[in-house]
C-alpha positions as CSV (number, residue, x, y, z in Angstrom):
1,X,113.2,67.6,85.2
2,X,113.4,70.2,82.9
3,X,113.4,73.8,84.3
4,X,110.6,76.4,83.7
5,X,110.5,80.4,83.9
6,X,107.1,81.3,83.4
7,X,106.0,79.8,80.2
8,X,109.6,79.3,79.2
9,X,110.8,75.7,79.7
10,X,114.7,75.2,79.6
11,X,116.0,72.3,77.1
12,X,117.8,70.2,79.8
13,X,120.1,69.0,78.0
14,X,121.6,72.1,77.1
15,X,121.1,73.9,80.2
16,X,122.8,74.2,84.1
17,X,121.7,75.7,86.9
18,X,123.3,77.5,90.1
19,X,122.2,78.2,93.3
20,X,123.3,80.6,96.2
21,X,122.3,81.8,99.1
22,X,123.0,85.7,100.1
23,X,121.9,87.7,102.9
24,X,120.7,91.3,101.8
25,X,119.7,93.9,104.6
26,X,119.7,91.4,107.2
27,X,117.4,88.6,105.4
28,X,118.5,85.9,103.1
29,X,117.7,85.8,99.4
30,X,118.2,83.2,96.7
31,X,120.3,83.9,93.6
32,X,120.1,82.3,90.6
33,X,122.1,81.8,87.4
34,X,121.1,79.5,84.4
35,X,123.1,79.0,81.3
36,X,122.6,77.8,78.5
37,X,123.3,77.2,74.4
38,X,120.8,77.2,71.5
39,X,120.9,74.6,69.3
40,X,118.9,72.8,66.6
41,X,118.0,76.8,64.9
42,X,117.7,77.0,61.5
43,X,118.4,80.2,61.0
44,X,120.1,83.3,63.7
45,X,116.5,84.8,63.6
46,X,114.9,81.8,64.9
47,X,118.2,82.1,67.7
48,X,117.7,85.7,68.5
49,X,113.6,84.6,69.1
50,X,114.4,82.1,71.2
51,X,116.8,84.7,73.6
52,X,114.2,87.3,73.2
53,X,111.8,84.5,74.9
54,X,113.9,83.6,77.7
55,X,114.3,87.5,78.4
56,X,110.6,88.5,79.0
57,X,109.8,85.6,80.7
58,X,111.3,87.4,84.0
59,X,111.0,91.0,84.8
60,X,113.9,93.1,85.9
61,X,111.1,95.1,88.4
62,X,109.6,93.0,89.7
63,X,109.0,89.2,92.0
64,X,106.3,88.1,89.6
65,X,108.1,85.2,87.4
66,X,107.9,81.6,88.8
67,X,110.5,79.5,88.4
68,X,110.3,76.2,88.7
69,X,113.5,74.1,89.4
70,X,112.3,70.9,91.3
71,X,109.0,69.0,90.9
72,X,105.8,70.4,91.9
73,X,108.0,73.5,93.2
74,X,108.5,77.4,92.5
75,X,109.8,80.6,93.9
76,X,109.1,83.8,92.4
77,X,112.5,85.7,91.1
78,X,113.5,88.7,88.9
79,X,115.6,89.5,86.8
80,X,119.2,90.8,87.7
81,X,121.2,90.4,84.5
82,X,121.1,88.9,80.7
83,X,123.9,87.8,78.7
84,X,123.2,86.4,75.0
85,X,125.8,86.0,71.9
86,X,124.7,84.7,68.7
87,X,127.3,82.9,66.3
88,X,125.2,83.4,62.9
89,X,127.6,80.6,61.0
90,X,127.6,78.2,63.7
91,X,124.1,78.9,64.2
92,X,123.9,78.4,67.8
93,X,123.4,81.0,70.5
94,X,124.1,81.1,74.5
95,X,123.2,82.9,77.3
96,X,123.3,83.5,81.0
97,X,120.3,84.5,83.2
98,X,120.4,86.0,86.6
99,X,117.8,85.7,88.9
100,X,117.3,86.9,92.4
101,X,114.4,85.6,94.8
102,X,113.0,88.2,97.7
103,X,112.3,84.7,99.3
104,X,114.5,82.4,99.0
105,X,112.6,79.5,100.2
106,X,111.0,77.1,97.3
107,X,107.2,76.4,97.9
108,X,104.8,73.7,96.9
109,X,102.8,74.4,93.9
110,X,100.0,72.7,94.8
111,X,98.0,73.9,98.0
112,X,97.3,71.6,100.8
113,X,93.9,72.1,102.2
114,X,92.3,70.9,105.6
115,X,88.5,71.3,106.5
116,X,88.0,71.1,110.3
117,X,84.3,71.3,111.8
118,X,85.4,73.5,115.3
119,X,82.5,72.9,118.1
120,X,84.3,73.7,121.2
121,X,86.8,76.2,122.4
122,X,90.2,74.2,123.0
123,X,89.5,72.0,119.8
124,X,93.1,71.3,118.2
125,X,93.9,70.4,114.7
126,X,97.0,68.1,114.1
127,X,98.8,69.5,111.1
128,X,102.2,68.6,109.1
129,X,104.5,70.1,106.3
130,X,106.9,67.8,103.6
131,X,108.7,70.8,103.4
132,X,111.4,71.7,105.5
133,X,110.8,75.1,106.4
134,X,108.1,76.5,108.6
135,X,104.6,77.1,106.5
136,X,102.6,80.0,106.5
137,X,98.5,79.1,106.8
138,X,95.6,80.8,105.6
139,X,93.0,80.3,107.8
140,X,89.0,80.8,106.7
141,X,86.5,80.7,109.5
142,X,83.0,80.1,108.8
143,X,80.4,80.9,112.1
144,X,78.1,79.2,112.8
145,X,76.7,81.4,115.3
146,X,78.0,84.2,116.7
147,X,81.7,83.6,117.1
148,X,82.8,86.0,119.9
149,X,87.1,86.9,119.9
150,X,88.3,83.7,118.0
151,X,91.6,83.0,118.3
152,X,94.2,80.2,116.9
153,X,97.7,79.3,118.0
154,X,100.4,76.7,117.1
155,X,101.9,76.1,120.5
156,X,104.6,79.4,119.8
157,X,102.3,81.9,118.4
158,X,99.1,82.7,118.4
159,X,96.9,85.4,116.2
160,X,93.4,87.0,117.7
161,X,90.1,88.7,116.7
162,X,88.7,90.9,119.4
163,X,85.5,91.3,117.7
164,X,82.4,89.0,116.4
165,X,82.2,87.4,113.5
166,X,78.6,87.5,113.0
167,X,76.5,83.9,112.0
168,X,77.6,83.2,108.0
169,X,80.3,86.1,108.2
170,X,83.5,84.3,107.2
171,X,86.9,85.7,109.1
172,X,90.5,84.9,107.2
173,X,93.8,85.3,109.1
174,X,95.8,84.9,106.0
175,X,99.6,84.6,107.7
176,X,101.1,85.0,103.8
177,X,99.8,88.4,103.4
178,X,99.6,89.6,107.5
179,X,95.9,90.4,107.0
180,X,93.0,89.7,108.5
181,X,89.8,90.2,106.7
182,X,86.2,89.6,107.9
183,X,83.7,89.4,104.8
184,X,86.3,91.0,102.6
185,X,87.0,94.0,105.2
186,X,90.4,94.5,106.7
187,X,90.2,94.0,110.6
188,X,94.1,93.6,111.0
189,X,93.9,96.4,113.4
190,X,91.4,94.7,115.7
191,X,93.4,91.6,115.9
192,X,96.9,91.1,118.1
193,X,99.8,88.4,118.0
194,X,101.5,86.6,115.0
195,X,100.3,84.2,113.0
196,X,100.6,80.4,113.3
197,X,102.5,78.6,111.1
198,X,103.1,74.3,110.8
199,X,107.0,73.6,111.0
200,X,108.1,70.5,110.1
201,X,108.2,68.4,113.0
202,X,104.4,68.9,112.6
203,X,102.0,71.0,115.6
204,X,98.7,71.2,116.9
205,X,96.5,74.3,115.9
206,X,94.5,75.0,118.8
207,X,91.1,76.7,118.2
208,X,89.7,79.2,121.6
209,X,87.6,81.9,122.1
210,X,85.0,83.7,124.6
211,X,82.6,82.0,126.3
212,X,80.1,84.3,125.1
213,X,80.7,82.6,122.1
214,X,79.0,79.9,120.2
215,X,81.9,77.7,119.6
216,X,80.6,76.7,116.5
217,X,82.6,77.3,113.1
218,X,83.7,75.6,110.0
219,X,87.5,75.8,109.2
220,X,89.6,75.3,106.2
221,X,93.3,75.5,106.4
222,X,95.4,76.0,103.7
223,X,99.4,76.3,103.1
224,X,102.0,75.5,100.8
225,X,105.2,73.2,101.9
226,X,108.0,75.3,101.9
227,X,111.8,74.2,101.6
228,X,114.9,76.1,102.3
C-alpha cells in the first residue's frame, strides 16, 4: 500500500521506508525514516512544491501527524529532520524524512465498539484484540438507576468510582487519556486503580458494584487494536 503522512500520500514506487525501535528516558519510541525521489515534474518549481508538501505535513513540535504505513493503521509522529536536493536539469528531486513516534505502537484506524446491557453486579464481558499489543478501552456507562461505586476489571487491573452516577448521568473511564468523567466533569480524583485494558489472548471485563446499587447500566466499549 502506498504510505500516507497526513494528507500526503507517498508514490510507492519511488519511496522506502525504515523502521527502528529506540528506548528514550526509560520507554520505547519508534523512529522513522522515508526516502524518496521526485519524478514525472515538469518543471523544479513543481519539484520544490512537492518537497514543500511533504514538509508541512508533519510538525517538528509536535505528535499530531498520522502516519499511515500498513492498512487500516496509524501512529502519530513528528518531525525530527528534512533533507531535500533539487537537480533543476534532471528535473528530479529527493529527500529524506525523519519521524519519531512518542508511542511506538501502531493502532487501528477504525474503532471497535461493544454495547453491553449490565443488570447484575458480577456481569462479565468477553472481549478480544487483532492487535498484538494490549488495548486501552474507553468505557461509557449509562445508569439506569442509581448506580452506586461502579467498578470494572480485566482479571489484572481494575479502575473504581466511589461515588453515584445518578439515573441518565453517563460515567467514562477513558484508559487513553487516564480520566474519568461523569457528565463531562472530571472525577479522576474520586476513582482508584488502573484501567483495564484487552490483551491479546483476549479477557473477561467484569462489571461490580454496591449493593446499594441498582445494577442496572448500559455499556459501550470502545478501543483500537494496537501492534508493536
Amino acid at each position: 500500500m502506498a504510505v500516507t503522512l497526513g494528507n500526503y500520500t507517498f508514490d510507492p514506487a519511488h519511496t522506502a521506508v525504515r523502521e527502528t525501535h529506540q528506548e528514550v528516558g526509560g520507554r520505547r519510541e519508534r523512529v522513522v525514516e522515508i526516502n524518496g525521489v521526485i519524478v514525472g515534474a515538469s518543471t523544479p518549481a513543481a519539484i520544490e512544491a512537492t518537497l514543500d508538501a511533504i514538509l508541512s505535513a508533519s510538525a517538528s513540535d509536535a505528535y499530531t501527524a498520522a502516519l499511515s504505513l500498513r492498512e487500516g493503521r496509524q501512529l502519530f509522529v513528528r518531525r525530527t529532520d528534512f533533507e531535500r536536493h533539487v537537480s533543476p536539469d534532471a528535473l528530479t528531486g529527493a529527500f529524506v524524512l525523519k519521524l519519531r513516534a512518542r508511542d511506538p505502537h501502531e493502532e487501528s484506524i477504525a474503532v471497535a465498539t461493544v454495547n453491553w446491557t449490565v443488570q447484575a453486579s458480577g456481569s462479565t464481558l468477553p472481549l478480544a484484540t487483532e492487535g498484538t499489543a494490549p488495548a486501552p478501552l474507553t468505557i461509557s456507562l449509562y445508569a439506569v438507576g442509581d448506580v452506586v461505586s461502579p467498578a470494572f476489571d480485566d482479571g489484572e487491573r481494575s479502575i473504581a468510582y466511589n461515588g453515584i452516577v445518578p439515573d441518565g448521568s453517563t460515567l467514562i473511564f477513558d484508559a487513553v487519556t487516564q480520566r474519568v468523567t461523569l457528565d463531562g466533569d472530571d472525577v479522576t480524583p474520586y476513582t482508584q486503580g488502573l484501567f483495564p485494558c484487552v490483551d491479546p489472548a483476549g479477557a473477561a471485563l467484569r462489571y461490580t458494584d454496591a449493593a446499594a446499587s441498582s445494577h442496572h447500566a448500559n455499556v459501550t466499549v470502545a478501543y483500537r487494536d494496537r501492534w508493536w
